[in-house]
Every structure is written in structure tokens, then in C-alpha cells.
GULUM-591838 format. One record per residue (C-alpha): residue number from 1; x, y, z. Coordinates in Angstrom, 2 decimals. Each point is the difference from the previous one (the first is absolute). Layout:
BEGIN
<site NUM,<X,Y,Z>>
...
END
This chain:
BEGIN
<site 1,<114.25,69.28,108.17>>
<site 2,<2.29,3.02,-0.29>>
<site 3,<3.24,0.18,1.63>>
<site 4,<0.23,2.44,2.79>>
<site 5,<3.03,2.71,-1.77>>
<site 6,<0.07,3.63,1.90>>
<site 7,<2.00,1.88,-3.13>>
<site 8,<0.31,-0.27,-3.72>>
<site 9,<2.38,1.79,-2.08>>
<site 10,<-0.23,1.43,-3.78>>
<site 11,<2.52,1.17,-2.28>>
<site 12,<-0.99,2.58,-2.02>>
<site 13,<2.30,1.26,-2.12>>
<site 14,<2.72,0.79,2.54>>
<site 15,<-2.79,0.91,2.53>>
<site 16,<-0.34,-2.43,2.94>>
<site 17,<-3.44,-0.12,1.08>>
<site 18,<-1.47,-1.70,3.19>>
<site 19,<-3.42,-1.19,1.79>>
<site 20,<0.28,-0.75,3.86>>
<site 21,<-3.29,-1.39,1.01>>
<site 22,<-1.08,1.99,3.26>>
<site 23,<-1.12,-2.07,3.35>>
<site 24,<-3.63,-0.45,0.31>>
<site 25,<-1.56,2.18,2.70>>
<site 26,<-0.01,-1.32,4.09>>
<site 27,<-3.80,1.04,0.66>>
<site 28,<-2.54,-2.14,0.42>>
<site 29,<-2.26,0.45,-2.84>>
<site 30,<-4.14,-1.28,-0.22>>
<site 31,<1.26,-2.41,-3.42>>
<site 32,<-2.08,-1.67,-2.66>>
<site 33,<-0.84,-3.63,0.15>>
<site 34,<1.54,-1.10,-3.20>>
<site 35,<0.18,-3.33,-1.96>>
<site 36,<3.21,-1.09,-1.18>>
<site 37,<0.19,-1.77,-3.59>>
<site 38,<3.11,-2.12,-0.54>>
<site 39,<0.41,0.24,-3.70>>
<site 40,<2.54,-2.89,0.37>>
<site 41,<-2.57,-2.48,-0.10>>
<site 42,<-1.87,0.90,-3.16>>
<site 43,<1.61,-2.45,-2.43>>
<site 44,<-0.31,-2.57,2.69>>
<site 45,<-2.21,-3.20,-0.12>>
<site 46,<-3.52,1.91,0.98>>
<site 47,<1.61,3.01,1.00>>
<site 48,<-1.57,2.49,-2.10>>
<site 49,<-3.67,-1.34,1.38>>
<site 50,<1.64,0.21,4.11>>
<site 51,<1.00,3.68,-0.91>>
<site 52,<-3.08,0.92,-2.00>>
<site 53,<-2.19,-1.23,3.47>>
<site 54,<2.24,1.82,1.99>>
<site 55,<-0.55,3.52,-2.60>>
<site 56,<-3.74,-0.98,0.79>>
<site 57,<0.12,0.14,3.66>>
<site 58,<1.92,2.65,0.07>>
<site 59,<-1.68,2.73,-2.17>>
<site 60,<-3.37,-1.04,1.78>>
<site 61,<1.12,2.16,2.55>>
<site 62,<2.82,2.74,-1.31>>
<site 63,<0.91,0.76,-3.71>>
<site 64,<3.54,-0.12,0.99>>
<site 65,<2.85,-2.87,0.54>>
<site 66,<3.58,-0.59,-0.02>>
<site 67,<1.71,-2.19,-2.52>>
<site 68,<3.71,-1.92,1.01>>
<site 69,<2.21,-2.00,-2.04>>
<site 70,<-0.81,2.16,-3.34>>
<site 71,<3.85,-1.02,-2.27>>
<site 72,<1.31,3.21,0.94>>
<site 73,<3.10,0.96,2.29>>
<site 74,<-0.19,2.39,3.01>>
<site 75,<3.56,1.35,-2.35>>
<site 76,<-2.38,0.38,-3.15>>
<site 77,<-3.06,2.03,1.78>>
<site 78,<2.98,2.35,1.55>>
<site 79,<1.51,0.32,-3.09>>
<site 80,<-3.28,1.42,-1.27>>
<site 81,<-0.03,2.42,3.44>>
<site 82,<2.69,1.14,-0.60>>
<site 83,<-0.49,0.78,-4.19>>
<site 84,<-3.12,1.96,1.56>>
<site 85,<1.76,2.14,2.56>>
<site 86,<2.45,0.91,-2.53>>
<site 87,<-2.64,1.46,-2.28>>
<site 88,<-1.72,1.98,2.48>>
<site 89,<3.49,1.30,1.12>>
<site 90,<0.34,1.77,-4.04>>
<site 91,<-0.35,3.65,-0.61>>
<site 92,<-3.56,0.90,0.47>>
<site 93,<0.32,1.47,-3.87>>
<site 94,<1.41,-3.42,-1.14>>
<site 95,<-2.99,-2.02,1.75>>
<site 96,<-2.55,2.89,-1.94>>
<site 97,<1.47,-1.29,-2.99>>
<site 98,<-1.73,-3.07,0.11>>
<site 99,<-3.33,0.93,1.45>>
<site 100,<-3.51,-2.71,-0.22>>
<site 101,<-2.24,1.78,-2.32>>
<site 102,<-2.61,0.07,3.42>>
<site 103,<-2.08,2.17,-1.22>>
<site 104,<-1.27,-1.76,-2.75>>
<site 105,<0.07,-3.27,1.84>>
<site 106,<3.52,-1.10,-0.72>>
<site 107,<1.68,-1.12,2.99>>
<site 108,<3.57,-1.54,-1.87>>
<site 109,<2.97,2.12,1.18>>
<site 110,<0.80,2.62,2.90>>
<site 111,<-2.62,1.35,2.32>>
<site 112,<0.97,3.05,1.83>>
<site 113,<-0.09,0.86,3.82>>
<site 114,<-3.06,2.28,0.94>>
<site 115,<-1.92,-0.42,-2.62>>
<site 116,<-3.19,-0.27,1.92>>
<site 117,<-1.41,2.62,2.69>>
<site 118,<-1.01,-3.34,2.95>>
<site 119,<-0.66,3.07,2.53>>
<site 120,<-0.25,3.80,0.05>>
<site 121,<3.33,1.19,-0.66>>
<site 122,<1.53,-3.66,0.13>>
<site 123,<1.08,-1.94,-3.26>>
<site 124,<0.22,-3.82,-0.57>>
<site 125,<3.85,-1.04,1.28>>
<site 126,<-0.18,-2.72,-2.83>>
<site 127,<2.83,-0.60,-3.06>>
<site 128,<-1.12,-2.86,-2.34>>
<site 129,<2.24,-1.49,-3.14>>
<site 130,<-2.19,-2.17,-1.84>>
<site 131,<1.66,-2.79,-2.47>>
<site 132,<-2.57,-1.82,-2.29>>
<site 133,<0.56,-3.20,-1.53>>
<site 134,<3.10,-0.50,-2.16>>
<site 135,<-2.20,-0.52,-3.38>>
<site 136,<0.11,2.22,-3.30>>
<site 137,<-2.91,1.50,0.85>>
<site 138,<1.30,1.99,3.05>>
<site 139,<3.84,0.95,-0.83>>
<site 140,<0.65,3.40,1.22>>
<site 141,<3.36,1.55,1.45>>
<site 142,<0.86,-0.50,3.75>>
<site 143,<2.55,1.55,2.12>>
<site 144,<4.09,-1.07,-0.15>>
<site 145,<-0.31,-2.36,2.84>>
<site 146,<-2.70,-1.78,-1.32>>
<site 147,<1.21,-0.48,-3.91>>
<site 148,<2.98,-0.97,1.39>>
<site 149,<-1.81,-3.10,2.30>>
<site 150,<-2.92,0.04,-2.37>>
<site 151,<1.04,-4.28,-0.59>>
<site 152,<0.16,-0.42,3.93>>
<site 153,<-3.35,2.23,0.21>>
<site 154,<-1.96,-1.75,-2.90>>
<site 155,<0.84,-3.88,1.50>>
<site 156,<-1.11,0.86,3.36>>
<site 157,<-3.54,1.30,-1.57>>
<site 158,<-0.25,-3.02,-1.91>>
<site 159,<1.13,-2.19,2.78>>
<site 160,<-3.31,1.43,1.38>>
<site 161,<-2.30,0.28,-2.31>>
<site 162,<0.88,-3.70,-1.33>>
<site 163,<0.64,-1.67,3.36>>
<site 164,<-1.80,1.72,2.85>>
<site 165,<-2.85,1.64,-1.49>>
<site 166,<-1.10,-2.86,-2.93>>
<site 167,<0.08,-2.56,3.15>>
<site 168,<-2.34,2.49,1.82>>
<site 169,<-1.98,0.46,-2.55>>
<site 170,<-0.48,-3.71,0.15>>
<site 171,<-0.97,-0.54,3.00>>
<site 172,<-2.76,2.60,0.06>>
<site 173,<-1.47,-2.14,-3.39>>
<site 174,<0.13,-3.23,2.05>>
<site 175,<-1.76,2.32,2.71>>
<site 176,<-2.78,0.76,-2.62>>
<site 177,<-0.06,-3.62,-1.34>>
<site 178,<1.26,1.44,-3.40>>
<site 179,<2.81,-1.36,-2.65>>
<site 180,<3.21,0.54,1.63>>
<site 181,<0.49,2.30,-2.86>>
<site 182,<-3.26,2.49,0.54>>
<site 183,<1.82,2.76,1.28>>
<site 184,<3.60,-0.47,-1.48>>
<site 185,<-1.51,0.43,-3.60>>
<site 186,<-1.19,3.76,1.04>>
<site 187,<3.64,0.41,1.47>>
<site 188,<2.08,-0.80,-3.22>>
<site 189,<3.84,1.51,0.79>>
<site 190,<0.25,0.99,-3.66>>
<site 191,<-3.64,2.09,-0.47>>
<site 192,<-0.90,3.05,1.06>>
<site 193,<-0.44,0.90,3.90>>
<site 194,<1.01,2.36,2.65>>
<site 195,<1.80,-2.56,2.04>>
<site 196,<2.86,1.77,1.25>>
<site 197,<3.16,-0.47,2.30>>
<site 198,<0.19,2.97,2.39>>
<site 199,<2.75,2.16,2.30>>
<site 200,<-2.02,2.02,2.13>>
<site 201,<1.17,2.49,3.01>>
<site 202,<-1.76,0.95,2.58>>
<site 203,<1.42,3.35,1.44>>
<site 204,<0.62,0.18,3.93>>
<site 205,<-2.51,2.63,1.76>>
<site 206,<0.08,2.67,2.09>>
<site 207,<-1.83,-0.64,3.46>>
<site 208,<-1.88,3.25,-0.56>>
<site 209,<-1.21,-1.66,-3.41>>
<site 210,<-0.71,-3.29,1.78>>
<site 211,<-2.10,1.49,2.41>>
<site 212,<-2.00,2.12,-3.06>>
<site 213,<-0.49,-3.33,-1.90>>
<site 214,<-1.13,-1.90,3.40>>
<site 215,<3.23,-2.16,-0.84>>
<site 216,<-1.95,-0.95,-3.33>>
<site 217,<2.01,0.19,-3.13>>
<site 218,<-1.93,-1.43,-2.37>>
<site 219,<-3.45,-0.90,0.44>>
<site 220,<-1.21,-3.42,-0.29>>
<site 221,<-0.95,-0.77,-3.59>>
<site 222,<-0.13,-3.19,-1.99>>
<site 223,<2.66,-0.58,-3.39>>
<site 224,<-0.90,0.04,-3.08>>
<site 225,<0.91,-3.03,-1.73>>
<site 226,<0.31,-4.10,0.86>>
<site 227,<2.42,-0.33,2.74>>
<site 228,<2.52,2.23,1.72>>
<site 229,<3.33,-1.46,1.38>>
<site 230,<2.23,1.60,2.36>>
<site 231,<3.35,-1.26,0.73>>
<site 232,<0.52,0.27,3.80>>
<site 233,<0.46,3.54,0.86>>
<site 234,<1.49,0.28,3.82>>
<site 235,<-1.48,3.03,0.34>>
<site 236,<-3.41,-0.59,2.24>>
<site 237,<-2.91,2.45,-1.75>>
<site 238,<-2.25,-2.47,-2.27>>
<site 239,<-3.36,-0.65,1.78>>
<site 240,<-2.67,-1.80,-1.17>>
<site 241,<-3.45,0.09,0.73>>
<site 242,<-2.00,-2.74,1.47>>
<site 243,<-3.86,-1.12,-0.73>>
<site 244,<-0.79,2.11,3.29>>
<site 245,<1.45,2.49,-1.36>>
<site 246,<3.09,0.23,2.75>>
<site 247,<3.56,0.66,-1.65>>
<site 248,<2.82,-2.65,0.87>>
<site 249,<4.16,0.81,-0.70>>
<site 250,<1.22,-2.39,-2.89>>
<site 251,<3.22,-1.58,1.57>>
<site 252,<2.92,0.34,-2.36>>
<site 253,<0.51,-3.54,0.10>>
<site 254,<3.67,-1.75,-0.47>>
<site 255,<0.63,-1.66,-3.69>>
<site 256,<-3.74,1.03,-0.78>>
<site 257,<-2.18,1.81,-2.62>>
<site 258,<-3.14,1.31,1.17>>
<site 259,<-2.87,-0.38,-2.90>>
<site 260,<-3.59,2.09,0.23>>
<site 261,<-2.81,-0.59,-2.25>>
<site 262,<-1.33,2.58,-2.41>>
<site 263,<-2.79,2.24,-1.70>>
<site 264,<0.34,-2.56,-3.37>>
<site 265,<-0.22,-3.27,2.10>>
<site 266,<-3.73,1.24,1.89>>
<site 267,<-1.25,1.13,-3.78>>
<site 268,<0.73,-3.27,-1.37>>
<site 269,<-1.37,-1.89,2.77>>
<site 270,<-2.88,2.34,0.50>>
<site 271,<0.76,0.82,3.73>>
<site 272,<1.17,-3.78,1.13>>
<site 273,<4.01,1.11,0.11>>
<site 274,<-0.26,3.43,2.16>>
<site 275,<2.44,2.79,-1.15>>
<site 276,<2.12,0.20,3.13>>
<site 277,<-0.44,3.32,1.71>>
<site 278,<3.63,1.56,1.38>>
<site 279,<1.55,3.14,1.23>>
<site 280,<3.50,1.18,0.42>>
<site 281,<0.97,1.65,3.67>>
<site 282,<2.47,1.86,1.62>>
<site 283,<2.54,-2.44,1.44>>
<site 284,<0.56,-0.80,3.77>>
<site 285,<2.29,2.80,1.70>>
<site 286,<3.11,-2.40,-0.46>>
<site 287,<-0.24,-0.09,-3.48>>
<site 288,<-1.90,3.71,-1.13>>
<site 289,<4.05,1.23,-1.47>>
<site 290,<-0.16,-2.18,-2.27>>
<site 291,<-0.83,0.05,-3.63>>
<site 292,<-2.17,-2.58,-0.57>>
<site 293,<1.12,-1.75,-3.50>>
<site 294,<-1.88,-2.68,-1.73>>
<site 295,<0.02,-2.40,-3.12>>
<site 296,<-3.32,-1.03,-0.80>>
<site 297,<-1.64,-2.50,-2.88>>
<site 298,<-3.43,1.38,-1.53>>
<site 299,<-1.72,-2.69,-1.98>>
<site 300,<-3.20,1.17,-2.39>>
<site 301,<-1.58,-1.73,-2.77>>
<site 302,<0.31,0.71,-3.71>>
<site 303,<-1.03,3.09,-0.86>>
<site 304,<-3.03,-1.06,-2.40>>
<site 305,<-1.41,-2.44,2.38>>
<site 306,<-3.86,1.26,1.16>>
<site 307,<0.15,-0.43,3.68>>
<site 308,<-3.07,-2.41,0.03>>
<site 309,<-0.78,-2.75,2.27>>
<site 310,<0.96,-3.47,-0.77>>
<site 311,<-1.81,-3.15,-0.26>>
<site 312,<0.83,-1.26,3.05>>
<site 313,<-1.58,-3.83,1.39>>
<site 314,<1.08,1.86,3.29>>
<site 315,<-1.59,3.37,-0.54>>
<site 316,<-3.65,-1.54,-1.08>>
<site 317,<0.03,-2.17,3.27>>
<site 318,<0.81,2.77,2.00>>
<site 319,<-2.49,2.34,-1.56>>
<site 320,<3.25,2.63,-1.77>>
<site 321,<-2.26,-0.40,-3.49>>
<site 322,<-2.96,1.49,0.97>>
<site 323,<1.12,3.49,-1.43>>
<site 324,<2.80,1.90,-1.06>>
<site 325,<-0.08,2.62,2.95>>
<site 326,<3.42,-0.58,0.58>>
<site 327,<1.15,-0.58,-3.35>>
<site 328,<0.93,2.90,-2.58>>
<site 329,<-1.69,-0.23,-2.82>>
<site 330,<0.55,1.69,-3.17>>
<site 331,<3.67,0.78,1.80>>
<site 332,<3.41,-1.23,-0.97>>
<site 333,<2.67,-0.48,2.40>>
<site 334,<2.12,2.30,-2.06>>
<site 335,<-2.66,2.58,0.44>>
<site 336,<-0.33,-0.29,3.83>>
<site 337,<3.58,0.01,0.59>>
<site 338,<0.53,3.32,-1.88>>
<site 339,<-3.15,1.29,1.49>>
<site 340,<1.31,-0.56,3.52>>
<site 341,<3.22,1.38,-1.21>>
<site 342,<-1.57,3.11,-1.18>>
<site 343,<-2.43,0.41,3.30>>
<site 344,<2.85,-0.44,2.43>>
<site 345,<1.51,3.32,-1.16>>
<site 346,<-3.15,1.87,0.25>>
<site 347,<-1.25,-0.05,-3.76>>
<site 348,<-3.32,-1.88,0.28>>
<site 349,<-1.07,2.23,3.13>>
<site 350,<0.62,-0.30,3.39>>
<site 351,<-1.59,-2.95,2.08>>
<site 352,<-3.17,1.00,1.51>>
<site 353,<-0.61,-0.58,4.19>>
<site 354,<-2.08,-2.60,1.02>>
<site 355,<0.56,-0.51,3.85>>
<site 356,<3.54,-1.42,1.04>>
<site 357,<-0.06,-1.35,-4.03>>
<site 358,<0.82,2.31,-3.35>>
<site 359,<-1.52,-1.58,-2.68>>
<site 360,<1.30,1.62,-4.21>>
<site 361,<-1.35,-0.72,-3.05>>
<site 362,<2.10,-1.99,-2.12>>
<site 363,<-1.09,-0.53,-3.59>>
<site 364,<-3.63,-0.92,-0.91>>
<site 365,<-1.91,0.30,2.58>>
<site 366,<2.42,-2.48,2.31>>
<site 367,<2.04,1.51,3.21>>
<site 368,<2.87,-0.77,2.32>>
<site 369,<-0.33,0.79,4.01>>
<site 370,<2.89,1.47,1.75>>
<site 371,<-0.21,-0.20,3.94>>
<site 372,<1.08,1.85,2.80>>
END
């Protein structure tokens, strides 16, 4: 498990530059019921089947779970905190420099503040930096701080995407009574995919803008690729919802990484993994001064791979073969990604209201729901 650490320190150039992780909040908060996977025991004598039945119990009920004991340092997940507040600290012109090609679907590089209108006369309070994989294919210039710690930067993905995600990845074949390998060979490091390391800040509110967005800053929504990890953010505003439809507060919790399941994980199941439905809130009073700043994981497939169920022992017993009304046929996951890139800012038109849901057209004929 991580070591507890409070502050991490990075030289750059003759800059010293800090992260001081902030006390979690005093109130008493309605929090999610979540599974904890101890990746420790993977490589252990039946440990990958124990964790895999544990996965199973889990998502029966909630998309979302904590993993613990993942081979990284509390020092190397502040070290990456603290990269990411230095690049939202630049010049906005220096950050514009490197701006995601959004609206075309690209999502690599520097998303701006306020992009998006979320109210009348209220913009989203979101910065993103997007890094994609460290392969030919996506070299591009960064920023200063992170050329100079691009080494530290591109370990710490790979520690991920080789250690943490491929064992996940794992366990959800042993789930489907697949080859251990069934998903890993759509999630090759060195081919094509939107999998991305990401610095994202979350702007502190106004009350006035609180009370306009009913404390809602960003709807609840599903992601777009595999899996989503997010390395423990003290902050208190992640909320999932639950099969009743009832939001619980995700509990920052100590040494952890909380993991959701996602859009590409339903197609290829056909509905049997659920794309886990989550929201970001205003904080609790103690905490609403603060910034909120977070270093997340996103996993997708490769880009070429049709998001079609698979033959599954599992999915035919429990009926997930019938049809493909949960699958995406005819659709890449390259394709939905940069479709859901494009829609978020507004380019395939806005969502339409059905109710307390918004449902938008994606890209041939299939839709995400957003939800109040």
C-alpha cells in the first residue's frame, strides 16, 4: 500500500515546487459501499481467481471499487500532483500553446477553463492536460515542466498501464471465463489508443454559482473508454450513483486508487459490465476554498477494435448474447472516444431532455445519457 507522505518537492530548473495534500473534510457524508481489491495478492498461489470473485461481487452491485497495494509510492503519486499543479500554474498563453485538438475529437494536450456554457451565464470551472501514451505514434511538444520530468512521467504511466491496469484487465477475463489474455490483446501499450495519463483542476466556486448549479458541477455521465482510475483525491465531490438511482460520496480513501467501469467494457459485454454512472459536486463547506486537483488513469481499447460483444461461456448462460442492444456495432472505440470528445463541447448538438435524464446522439444511431 502507499505510504502516507503530506508534501513532495520538485526541482525545476532552479524553481522549487511543492504539493501539500489538504485534510479530508470533518462532515459526515452518505458514502459509497465500495469493494476493496488488494492487488498484492495477484501473483499469489490462487490469488488472481480470490480477486477476480471478489471484482464479481462487487460490480453486481456498483461499477466502482478501490484498488490498494498497486507498486506505487504515496512520494511517486505526489510527485505527479505536484508536476500537474505546476502546469496549471503557467501563463494562460503558454498552456494555449499546447491545446487538445477537441473539436475534432482530439483530446491529447491542454484543455482550457470555460470552455463549456454548464448554466446560463456560468462556464465549466474545469482545466484538463491530457498525456497519451509515450509511443511514436503520439509525440507532440509539452510544457517545460513536463519535458523536463517527461522519464519520471512516462514510468509512472507504464507502471500503470503494465502493472495495474493489465492485472485488471485480467481479472475481468477470468470474470467472463475468457483467456487471461482476451482483453489485454485489445490493450497493447505500443498500438494505437486514447489511453491517457491526466492533470485535471477543478476550479473552487462561488456560493452564488453553487446555488445556480444546485451544487452540481458536472452532471452524472458515464466515461468513454475501459476503465478510469483516480488516484485518491482528498477533496470530497465524486458521487456515484447507485442501482436505485440514489448518489453516495466516494471516500478518498488512504494509499488507495478508486477504479469505475466504462462505456467500452458494457459494449463488449453487451450490457453484463454496467458503465458506472458518476457526478462531480460541490465540496462540503470545510473544504469549498479549495482547488480541487486530480491525477487520473483513462484506459480505452485500441483504436481499430469494433466494440462488439465477446464470446463469453458467461454471457450465453446469463442470456448477454441474445442481441447486440448494448453493443456498438459498426463502431470503433477510436470513433466513440472522439465522438464523445467532439459532443462534450457542443459540436454534435446539445443533449435533448428526457425527464431528470439528457440523453445525445453519439455517432450512428448510438447515445450517451447525462443525469441530473
Amino acid at each position: 500500500m502507499a505510504t502516507t507522505q503530506t508534501q513532495t518537492q520538485i526541482d525545476v530548473g532552479e524553481a522549487n515546487l511543492f504539493y501539500k495534500q489538504v485534510p479530508e473534510t470533518s462532515y459526515h457524508l452518505e458514502w459509497a459501499e465500495l469493494a476493496t481489491l488488494d492487488l498484492s495478492k495477484f501473483d499469489q498461489p490462487g490469488g488472481k481467481e480470490a480477486l477476480a470473485k471478489q471484482l464479481a461481487d462487487a460490480i453486481q452491485t456498483i461499477g466502482f471499487f478501490y484498488i490498494v497495494n498497486f507498486g506505487l509510492t504515496q512520494d511517486e503519486v505526489d510527485r505527479q500532483f505536484a508536476i500537474g499543479k505546476s502546469v496549471f500554474a503557467l501563463p494562460t498563453e503558454e498552456k494555449l500553446k499546447y491545446r487538445a485538438d477537441l473539436e475534432h475529437g482530439g483530446y491529447n494536450g491542454y484543455k482550457p477553463l470555460g470552455l463549456r456554457q454548464v448554466a446560463p451565464g456560468i462556464a465549466d470551472n474545469t482545466e484538463i492536460y491530457n498525456i497519451p501514451k509515450f509511443i511514436p505514434a503520439y509525440e507532440q511538444p509539452h510544457p517545460a515542466i513536463i519535458t523536463a520530468h517527461r522519464a519520471e512521467i512516462e514510468h509512472f504511466a507504464r507502471h500503470i498501464h503494465d502493472n495495474i491496469v493489465r492485472k485488471l484487465l485480467v481479472l475481468f477475463a477470468i470474470i467472463l471465463e475468457l483467456p487471461e489474455d482476451a482483453l489485454t490483446s485489445h490493450h497493447r501499450y505500443d498500438e494505437k489508443s486514447d489511453c491517457h495519463l491526466r492533470y485535471m483542476k477543478y476550479h473552487r466556486r462561488t456560493a452564488e454559482e453553487n446555488e445556480k448549479l444546485e451544487n452540481v458541477w458536472v452532471r452524472g455521465h458515464t466515461d468513454f473508454g475501459s476503465l478510469t482510475l483516480l488516484f485518491r483525491q482528498p477533496v470530497a465531490a465524486l458521487q456515484v450513483r447507485g442501482a436505485g438511482g440514489a448518489w453516495r460520496w466516494v471516500k478518498p480513501f488512504d494509499g488507495s486508487i478508486t477504479v469505475n467501469v466504462a462505456d467500452a467494457l458494457q459494449f463488449l459485454t453487451n450490457g453484463f459490465l454496467k458503465s458506472s454512472i458518476h457526478r462531480v459536486v460541490a465540496p462540503p463547506p470545510d473544504q469549498a476554498h479549495i482547488d480541487r486537483l486530480g491525477v487520473l488513469y483513462f484506459v480505452r481499447p485500441e483504436d481499430a477494435l469494433e466494440l462488439l460483444p465477446l464470446q463469453s461461456a458467461v454471457l450465453q448462460r446469463l442470456g448477454y448474447d441474445t442481441n447486440t442492444d448494448e453493443a456498438a456495432v459498426g463502431i470503433t472505440a477510436g470513433e466513440w472516444v472522439k465522438a464523445r470528445v467532439r459532443g462534450n463541447i457542443g459540436k454534435d448538438g446539445k443533449p435533448t431532455t428526457t425527464g431528470r435524464e439528457l440523453t445525445q446522439e453519439v455517432i450512428k444511431g448510438k447515445s450517451a445519457k447525462y443525469y441530473n
